[in-house]
C-alpha positions, 0 to 999 in steps of 0.5 A, spaced: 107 815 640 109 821 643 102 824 647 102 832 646 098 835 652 096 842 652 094 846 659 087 848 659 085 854 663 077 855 663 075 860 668 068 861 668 064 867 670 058 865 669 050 868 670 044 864 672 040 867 668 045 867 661 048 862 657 054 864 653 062 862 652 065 870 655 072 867 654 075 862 650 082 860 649 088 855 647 094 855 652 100 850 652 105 848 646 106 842 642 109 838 646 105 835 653 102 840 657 097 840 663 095 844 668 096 843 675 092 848 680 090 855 678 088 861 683 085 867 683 088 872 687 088 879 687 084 880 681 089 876 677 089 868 675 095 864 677 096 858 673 101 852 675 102 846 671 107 842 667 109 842 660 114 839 654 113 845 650 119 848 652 120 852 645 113 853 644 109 855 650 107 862 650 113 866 654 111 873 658 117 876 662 120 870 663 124 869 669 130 866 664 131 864 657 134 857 659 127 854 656 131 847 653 129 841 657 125 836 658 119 836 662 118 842 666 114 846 671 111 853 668 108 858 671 102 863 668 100 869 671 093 872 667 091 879 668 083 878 671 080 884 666 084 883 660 086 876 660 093 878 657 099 874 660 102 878 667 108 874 666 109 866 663 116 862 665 119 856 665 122 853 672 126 846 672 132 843 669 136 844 662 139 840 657 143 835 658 139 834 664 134 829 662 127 830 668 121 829 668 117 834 673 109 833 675 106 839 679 101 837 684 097 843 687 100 851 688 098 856 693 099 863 695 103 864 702 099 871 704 105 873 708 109 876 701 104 873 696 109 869 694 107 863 689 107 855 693 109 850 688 109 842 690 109 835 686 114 830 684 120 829 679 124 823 676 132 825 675 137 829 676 138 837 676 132 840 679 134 847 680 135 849 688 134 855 692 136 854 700 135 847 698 133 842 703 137 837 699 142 839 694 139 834 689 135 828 687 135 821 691 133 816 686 126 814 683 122 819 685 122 825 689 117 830 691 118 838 690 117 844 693 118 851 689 117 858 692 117 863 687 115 871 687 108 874 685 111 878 680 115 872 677 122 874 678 125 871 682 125 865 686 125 865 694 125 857 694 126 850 691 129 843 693 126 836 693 126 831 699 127 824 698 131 818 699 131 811 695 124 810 696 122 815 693 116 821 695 110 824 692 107 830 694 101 831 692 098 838 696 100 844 699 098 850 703 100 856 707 100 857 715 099 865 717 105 865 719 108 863 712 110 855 713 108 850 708 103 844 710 105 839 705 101 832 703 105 826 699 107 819 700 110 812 697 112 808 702 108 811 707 104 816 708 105 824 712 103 830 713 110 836 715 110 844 716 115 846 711 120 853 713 122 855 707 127 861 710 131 856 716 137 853 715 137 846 711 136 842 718 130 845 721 127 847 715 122 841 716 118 840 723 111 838 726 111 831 721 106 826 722 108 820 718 101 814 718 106 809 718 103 802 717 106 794 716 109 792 711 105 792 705 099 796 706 099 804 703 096 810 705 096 817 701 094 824 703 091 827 698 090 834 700 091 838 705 088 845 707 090 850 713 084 853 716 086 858 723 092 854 723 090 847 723 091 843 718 086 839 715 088 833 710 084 827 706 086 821 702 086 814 702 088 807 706 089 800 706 091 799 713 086 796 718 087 802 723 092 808 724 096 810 730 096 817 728 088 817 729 086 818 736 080 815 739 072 817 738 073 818 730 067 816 727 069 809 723 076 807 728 078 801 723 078 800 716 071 798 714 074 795 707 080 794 703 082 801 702 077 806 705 078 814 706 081 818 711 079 824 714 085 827 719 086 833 724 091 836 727 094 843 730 101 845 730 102 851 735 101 847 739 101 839 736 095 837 738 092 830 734 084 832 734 081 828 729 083 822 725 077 817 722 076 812 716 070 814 712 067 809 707 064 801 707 066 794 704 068 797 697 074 801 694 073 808 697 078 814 696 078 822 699 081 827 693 080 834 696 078 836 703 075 844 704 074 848 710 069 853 710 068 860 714 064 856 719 070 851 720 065 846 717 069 841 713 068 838 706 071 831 705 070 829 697 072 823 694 070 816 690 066 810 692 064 803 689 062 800 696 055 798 696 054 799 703 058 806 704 051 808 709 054 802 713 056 807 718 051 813 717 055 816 712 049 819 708 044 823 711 036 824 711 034 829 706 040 829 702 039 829 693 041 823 692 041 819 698 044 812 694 049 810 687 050 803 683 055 800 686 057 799 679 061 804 678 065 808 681 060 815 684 062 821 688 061 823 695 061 829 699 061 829 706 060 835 711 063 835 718 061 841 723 067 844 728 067 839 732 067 833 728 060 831 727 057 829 721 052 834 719 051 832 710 052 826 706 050 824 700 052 820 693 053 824 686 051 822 682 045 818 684 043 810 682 040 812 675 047 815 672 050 808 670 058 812 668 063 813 672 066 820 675 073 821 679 075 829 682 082 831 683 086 835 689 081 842 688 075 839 687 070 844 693 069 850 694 063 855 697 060 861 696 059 866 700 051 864 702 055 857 704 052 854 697 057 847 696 061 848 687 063 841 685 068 840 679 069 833 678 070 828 671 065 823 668 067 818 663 062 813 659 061 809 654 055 812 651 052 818 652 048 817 659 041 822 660 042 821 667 047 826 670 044 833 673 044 838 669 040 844 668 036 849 664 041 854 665 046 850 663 052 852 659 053 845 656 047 841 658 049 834 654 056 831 653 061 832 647 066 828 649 068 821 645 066 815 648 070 813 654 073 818 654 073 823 661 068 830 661 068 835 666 062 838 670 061 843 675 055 843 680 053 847 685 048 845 690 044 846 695 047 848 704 043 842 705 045 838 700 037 837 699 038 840 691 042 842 685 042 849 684 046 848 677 049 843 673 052 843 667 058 839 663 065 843 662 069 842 655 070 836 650 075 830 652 078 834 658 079 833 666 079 838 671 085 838 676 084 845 679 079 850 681 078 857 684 073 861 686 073 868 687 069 874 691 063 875 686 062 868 684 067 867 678 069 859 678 076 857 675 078 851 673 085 848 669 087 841 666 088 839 660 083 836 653 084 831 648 079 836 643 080 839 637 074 842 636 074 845 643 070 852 641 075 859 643 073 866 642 075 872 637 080 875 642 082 868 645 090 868 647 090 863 642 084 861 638 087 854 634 089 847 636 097 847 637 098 841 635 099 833 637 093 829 640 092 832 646 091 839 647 087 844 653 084 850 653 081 856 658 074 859 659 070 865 662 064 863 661 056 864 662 055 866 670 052 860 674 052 864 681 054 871 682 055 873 689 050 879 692 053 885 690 054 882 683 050 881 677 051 878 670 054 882 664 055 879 658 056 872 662 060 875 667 060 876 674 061 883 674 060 888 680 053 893 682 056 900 679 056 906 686 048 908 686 045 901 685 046 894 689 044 886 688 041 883 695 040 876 693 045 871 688 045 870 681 041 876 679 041 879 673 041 886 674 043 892 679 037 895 682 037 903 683 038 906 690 031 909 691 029 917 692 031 916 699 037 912 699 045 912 696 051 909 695 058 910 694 061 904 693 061 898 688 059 891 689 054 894 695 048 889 697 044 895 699 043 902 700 044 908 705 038 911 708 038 919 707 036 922 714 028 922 716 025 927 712 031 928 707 030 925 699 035 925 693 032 928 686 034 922 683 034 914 683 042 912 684 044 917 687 052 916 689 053 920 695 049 923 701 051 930 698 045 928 694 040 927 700 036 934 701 029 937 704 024 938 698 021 946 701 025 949 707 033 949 707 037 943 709 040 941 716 046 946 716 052 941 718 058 944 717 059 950 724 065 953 727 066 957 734 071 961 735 071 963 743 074 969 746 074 971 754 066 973 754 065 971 747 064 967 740 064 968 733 060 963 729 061 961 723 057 956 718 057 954 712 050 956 707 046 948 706 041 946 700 037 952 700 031 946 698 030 950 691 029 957 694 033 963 696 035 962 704 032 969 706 035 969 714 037 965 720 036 964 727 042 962 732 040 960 739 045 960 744 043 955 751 048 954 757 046 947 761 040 946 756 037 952 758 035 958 752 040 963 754 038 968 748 035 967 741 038 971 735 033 972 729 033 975 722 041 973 721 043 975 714 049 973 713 053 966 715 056 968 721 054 972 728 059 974 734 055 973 740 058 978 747 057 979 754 058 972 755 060 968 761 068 966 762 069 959 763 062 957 761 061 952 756 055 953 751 051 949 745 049 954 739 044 951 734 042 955 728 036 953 722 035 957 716 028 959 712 027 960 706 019 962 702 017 955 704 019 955 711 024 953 716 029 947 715 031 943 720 036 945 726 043 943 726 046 938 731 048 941 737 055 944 737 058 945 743 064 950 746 067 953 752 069 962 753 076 963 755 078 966 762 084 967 766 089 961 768 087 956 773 090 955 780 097 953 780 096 947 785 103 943 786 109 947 787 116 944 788 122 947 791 129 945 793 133 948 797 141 950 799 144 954 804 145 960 800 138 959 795 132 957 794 130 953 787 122 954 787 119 951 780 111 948 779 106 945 773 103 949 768 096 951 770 090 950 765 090 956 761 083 957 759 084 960 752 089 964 753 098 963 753 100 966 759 104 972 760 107 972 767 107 969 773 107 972 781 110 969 787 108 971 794 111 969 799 109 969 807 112 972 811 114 978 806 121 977 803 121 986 802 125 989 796 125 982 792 121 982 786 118 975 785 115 975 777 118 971 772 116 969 765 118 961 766 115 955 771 121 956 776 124 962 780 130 962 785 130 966 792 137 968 794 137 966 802 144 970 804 140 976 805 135 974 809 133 972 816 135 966 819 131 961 822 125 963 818 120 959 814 118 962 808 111 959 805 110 959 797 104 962 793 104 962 785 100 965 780 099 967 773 096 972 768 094 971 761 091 976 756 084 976 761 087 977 767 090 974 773 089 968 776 088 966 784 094 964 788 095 957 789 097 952 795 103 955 798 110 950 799 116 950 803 122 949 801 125 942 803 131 939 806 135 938 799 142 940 795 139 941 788 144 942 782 145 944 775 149 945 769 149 947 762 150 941 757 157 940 754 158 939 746 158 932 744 162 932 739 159 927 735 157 923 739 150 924 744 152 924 751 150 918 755 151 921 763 155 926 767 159 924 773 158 928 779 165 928 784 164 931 790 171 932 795 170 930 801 166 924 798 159 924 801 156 917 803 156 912 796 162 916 792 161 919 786 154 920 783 152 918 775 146 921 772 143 921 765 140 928 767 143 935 767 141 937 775 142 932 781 138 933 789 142 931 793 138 928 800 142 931 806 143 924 808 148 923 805 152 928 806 157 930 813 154 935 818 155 942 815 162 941 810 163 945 805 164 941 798 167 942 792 163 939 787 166 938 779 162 935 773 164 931 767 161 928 762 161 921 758 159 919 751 161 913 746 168 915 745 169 916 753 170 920 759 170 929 758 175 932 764 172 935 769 169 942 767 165 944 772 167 946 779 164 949 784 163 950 792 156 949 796 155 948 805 150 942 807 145 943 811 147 942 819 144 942 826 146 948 829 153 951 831 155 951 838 152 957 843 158 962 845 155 967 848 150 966 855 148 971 859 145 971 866 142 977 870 140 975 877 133 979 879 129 978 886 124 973 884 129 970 878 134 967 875 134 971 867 138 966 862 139 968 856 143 966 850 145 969 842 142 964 837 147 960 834 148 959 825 142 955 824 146 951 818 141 952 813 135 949 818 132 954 823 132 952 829 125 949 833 128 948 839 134 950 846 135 946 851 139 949 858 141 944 864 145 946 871 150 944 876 148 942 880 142 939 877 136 945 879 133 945 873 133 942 865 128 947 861 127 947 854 124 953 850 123 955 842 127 961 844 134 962 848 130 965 854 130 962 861 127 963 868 129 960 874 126 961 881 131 964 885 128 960 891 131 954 888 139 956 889 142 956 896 146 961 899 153 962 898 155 956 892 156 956 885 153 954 879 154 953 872 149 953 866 150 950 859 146 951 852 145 949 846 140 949 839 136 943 835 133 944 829 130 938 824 137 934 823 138 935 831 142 937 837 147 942 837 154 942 841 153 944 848 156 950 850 162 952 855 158 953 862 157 959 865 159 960 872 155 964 877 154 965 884 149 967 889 151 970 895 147 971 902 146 979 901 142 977 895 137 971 900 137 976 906 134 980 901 129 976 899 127 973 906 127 981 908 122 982 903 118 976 905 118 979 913 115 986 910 110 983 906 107 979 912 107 986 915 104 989 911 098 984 910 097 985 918 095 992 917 090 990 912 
């Protein structure tokens, strides 16, 4: 006969201090419905699982309307405050196809908060997106389905497998959103799974634990934590190649025995691999990592000596079992893999035995362990830990017949905080927990009588012998911040808090505190001296000073050149009228001046200092005296413009390009700049309103250096001149910028004829300096400019003509006066080409002399010639590029008549010396 299962979904919020069904409802169809996995995400529940009842199930928004099939994969996303249905669709193969579909576990990939689904299926016709595989291999395939969390589309689906068959039974999502899937059937395997590669690299980072023939290993469960990837399950194998050395139980204690595995895959890295059990049966079926990156690995045992290798701890609740059936335990491992708790559930006295499915552990936020499993007896057994506060203390079920529990316990394992049966005839195969504490559970049961509430979703039995149900039930353990409403966990309101777990109630914030969020787990303090006029306050607004007048927190200064306007705003007058106000100004904490009995909420303060930076604090009074003074403000008055300290030219023969840095404006836009130049530059006006200025050289002198000076003026007067500058050895060239034509211009080319050093220049810029090294010795270029875009090459538009800098030109005029004493030589300064000139050298010839001077005038002793012999004397100009040409010689002679003279003198002055 044909068994008709029905999905139940029981999603408990309990409270600890409350029993009460909150919420009860059937969901499923007719036919064979169970639920896999259920998640809490973003306030809604996601439930995942498989069913028959592709006529009858309830429908929302389906992704499409091809229901007819067999054995199919649905998908339930229920609204977390209204419990309707977000969406509710059907996922598989249609008629003819004849498939059997078996969800294991789903997730949510937090890249896109998409829905992973993974498990296995017999048949043909899976529907496939980017597929792996384009269809079925034979026996048994896994599956893996990615579908969007609105329910409308379906990003991924392929099964894998060969002719062995593959089993998946666990699924989680890396950051980066690859899925770590857990399966086996002929062996066993853990594989990171890409769903957006191409077929052939979707699947990477595979650990099979291969053993001999005939030995089986199973990975149970997977969960990923920062990435690495945590997986238990079960093996009967001797030993494992996967496990590297140092694992607690390195061989395997019995037939089949649990497993515990570790690894990384950024980089792939084996960290941890253990067998845990004893002589008996032992099997892993979830594995959970807290946010302490402690480890929970729970399972079942049978074995008499599971303790064999310390596997349970001192101090633990139940530290044995019977090993006459099968018993959980749960096992704790901290970061390094060190066993921190292990104890038996439940204890020697509990003669039933108990199973748990892939989801069975989670923890709250103060790290207290929530246990969901199942339990079967043949009678009814006094012996299973349930609570007083229990929403279902005894067992309802059939003899024989699986109950479910939840169980919280202690950090510690020491105690249970809570413990209670869950439903009639069902099993548990999925559970969440969410931030307040609410518990989730989804499987599926075989009662008729299963009690739903008047605003269930569906309130009767569908039909068939199996049907399930959902539950929003009593609170068990509500997290801080949260309290019990009605049997639900439900957040503290702004202006009251919860400070511990499992309260009853939120507190009030006190006379002297606040808060403005929801779900607080304390209270703002007011500032010292300051109470609020009520309890609950939601805001610091509501803080205030009983008497005198509230601190003033809201002030403005608006600075001038040697003043400031003050503005505030009017604080909480403490219930009485603010009769005035008194403002200090301070400069460098130093009280500069105290302004009392201020009526209004602004003062304008005058004679104040320029450029000086100065706190204002004020305080109002009112009848019952002063309030608080206001915090500190600081600001600074306004003055003139500050030095301008980098200046900047480039020069040609015929101009000189001066340009330099804004300076700081001290409060006030500048108007104008001034230029001084050293020496004077007579009948030149040097202001301008920019950052550059450009000086015509034609009319100048030449070889004259002109030192540089700016500076500028605002609407409070003039600042100092600068450092000064001298125009530098450089040809600078602009342009204007061209019309693009649609395409934005990517470089101009400069030409110049003749070519200088390297050729054509490109440049991104619509200016160029050229260095003087690369050009000839003062040459007259033409220079012509084109521009260049995507398109292509402009035709050259721009021409124009400059003179390079040189080394002076070639000394023409020499004269030459011949005294009594001396020979006079002097010359006409050559064109200096652009660089003045430093220095002139002059030779003779014969060799009598080689001089050097800074100007073109010479003497030579006249005692240095000789008589009646001619001479020649040449000249020429250097400046910083270098020498200049030497001069055609100039010839003179010096005749007797100019020595007799000289020897004449000589005689006449050694006769006039005897007379003295």
């Amino acid at each position: 006969m044909l068994q008709q299962f029905l999905l139940f979904i029981f999603l408990i919020y309990f409270a600890f201090s409350l029993n009460g069904l909150f919420y009860s409802s059937f969901l499923g169809g007719e036919g064979y419905d169970y639920g896999g996995s259920i998640i809490y995400h973003k306030g809604d529940i996601i439930i995942v699982g498989t069913t028959e009842s592709y006529l009858t199930f309830p429908f929302a928004n389906e992704i499409d309307d091809q229901r007819p099939g067999t054995m199919k994969i649905f998908i339930t996303r229920i609204n977390g405050t209204t419990h309707e249905m977000v969406f509710s669709t059907l996922f598989g193969a249609t008629y003819p196809y004849d498939i059997l579909t078996y969800v294991s576990q789903a997730v949510i990939r937090e890249i896109d908060d998409s829905i992973a689904i993974c498990g296995y299926l017999s048949g043909s016709g899976f529907p496939i997106v980017n597929p792996y595989q384009q269809d079925w291999q034979g026996y048994r395939d896994g599956f893996v389905t990615v579908l969007s969390f609105d329910g409308q589309e379906v990003l991924y689906s392929s099964s894998f497998g060969d002719l062995d068959g593959e089993l998946f039974f666990s699924i989680d999502s890396l950051s980066d959103g690859r899925l770590a899937i857990g399966g086996a059937f002929y062996y066993s395997f853990v594989f990171v799974l890409n769903i957006t590669a191409e077929y052939d690299e979707q699947v990477g980072y595979m650990t099979r634990f291969c053993t001999p023939s005939g030995d089986d290993t199973y990975v149970k469960s997977v969960y990923v934590k920062n990435d690495i990837i945590y997986a238990t399950g079960y093996s009967n194998a001797d030993s494992l190649s996967v496990f590297p050395s140092g694992g607690l139980i390195e061989t395997n204690p019995g037939p089949i025995s649990a497993i515990f595995f570790v690894f990384e895959v950024n980089p792939l890295q084996r960290l941890y691999g253990s067998f845990l059990g004893g002589s008996g049966t032992d099997y892993g079926y979830t594995v959970f990592v807290d946010d302490n990156q402690n480890t929970y690995i729970y399972g079942t045992t049978n074995s008499d000596d599971f303790n064999a290798f310390g596997l349970i701890t001192p101090g633990v609740i139940y530290p044995s079992h019977s090993s006459l059936y099968t018993s959980l335990f749960l096992l704790e491992f901290d970061s390094s893999f060190n066993l921190l708790h292990g104890t038996y559930f439940p204890d020697a006295d509990y003669d039933c035995s108990s199973s748990v499915s892939v989801d069975g552990i989670r923890t709250t936020v103060d790290d207290k362990i929530v246990m969901m499993g199942m339990t079967s007896c043949s009678h009814s057994s006094k012996y299973f830990p349930t609570t007083s506060d229990a929403f279902q203390p005894e067992r309802r079920s059939s003899t024989g017949f699986y109950e479910g529990f939840v169980v919280i316990l202690e950090d510690d394992f020491s105690s249970v905080i809570y413990g209670s049966f869950v439903g009639e005839n069902n099993l548990n195969y999925g559970m969440d927990i969410d931030p307040a504490g609410n518990i989730f559970l989804t499987g599926f049961t075989s009662s008729q009588g299963f009690p739903t509430t008047p605003d269930a979703l569906q309130a009767s039995f569908q039909g068939g012998t199996q049907d399930g149900f959902f539950v929003i039930a009593g609170g068990i353990y509500c997290s801080y911040g949260y309290f019990n409403q009605s049997c639900n966990c439900t957040a503290c309101s702004p202006g009251t808090y919860s400070n511990s777990m499992n309260s009853s109630s939120c507190t009030l914030c006190d006379y002297n505190q606040f808060q403005n969020a929801s779900a607080a787990d304390s209270c703002y303090t007011c500032e010292d001296g300051a109470i609020t006029l009520q309890q609950g306050s939601t805001s610091s607004s509501d803080c205030v000073f009983i008497g005198a007048p509230n601190r003033i927190t809201q002030i403005s200064l608006t600075f001038t050149n040697q003043s400031v306007i003050v503005d505030w705003e009017a604080p909480y007058d403490g219930g009485l009228p603010i009769t005035n106000y008194t403002l200090n100004i301070s400069h460098e904490g130093i009280l500069v001046h105290s302004y009392e009995g201020i009526l209004d909420t602004y003062y304008q303060i005058d004679n104040l200092s320029s450029l000086t930076n100065y706190s204002v604090e004020i305080v109002g009074f009112n009848a019952n005296g002063m309030g608080n003074i206001s915090f500190p403000v600081n600001g600074t008055t306004s003055g003139v413009p500050g030095n301008i300290t980098v200046i900047n030219a480039t020069q040609t023969q015929k101009s000189a390009y001066i340009f330099w840095d804004e300076p700081t404006t001290n409060g006030g836009e500048i108007e104008l700049y001034y230029l001084e130049s050293t020496p004077t530059i007579d009948g030149l006006d040097m202001f301008c309103t920019q950052t550059n200025f450009t000086i015509v050289l034609d009319t100048l002198p030449s070889s004259t250096t002109f030192n540089i000076s700016v500076k500028a003026r605002n609407v409070y007067g003039n600042g100092s001149f600068g450092d000064q500058n001298t125009t530098s050895l450089q040809t600078f060239l602009t342009w204007d910028k061209p019309l693009e034509h649609g395409s934005p211009i990517q470089l101009y080319e400069v030409s110049f004829s003749p070519l200088i050093s390297g050729g054509n220049v490109n440049t991104t810029l619509t200016n160029l300096t050229v260095e003087q090294s690369l050009l000839q010795n003062a040459q007259e270029y033409q220079v012509k400019i084109r521009a260049m875009n995507a398109i292509g090459f402009g035709l050259f538009g721009i021409i124009f003509d400059f003179v390079s800098f040189g080394y002076p030109d070639k000394v023409k005029d020499i004269q030459i006066l011949i005294g009594i004493d001396f020979v006079y030589v002097s010359c006409d300064s050559p064109n200096d080409n652009g660089v003045n000139i430093d220095r002139f050298d002059m030779e003779t010839y014969p060799s009598i002399a080689q001089l050097s001077g800074s100007s073109c005038e010479f003497s030579i002793p006249i005692g240095d010639f000789e008589t009646d012999l001619g001479y020649q004397i040449k000249i020429r100009a250097h400046n910083d590029l270098g020498e200049g040409e030497w001069s055609e010689y100039e010839t003179f002679y010096l005749s007797g008549v100019e020595s007799l003279a000289f020897s004449t003198l000589i005689i006449l002055g050694l006769i006039l010396l005897s007379f003295l």
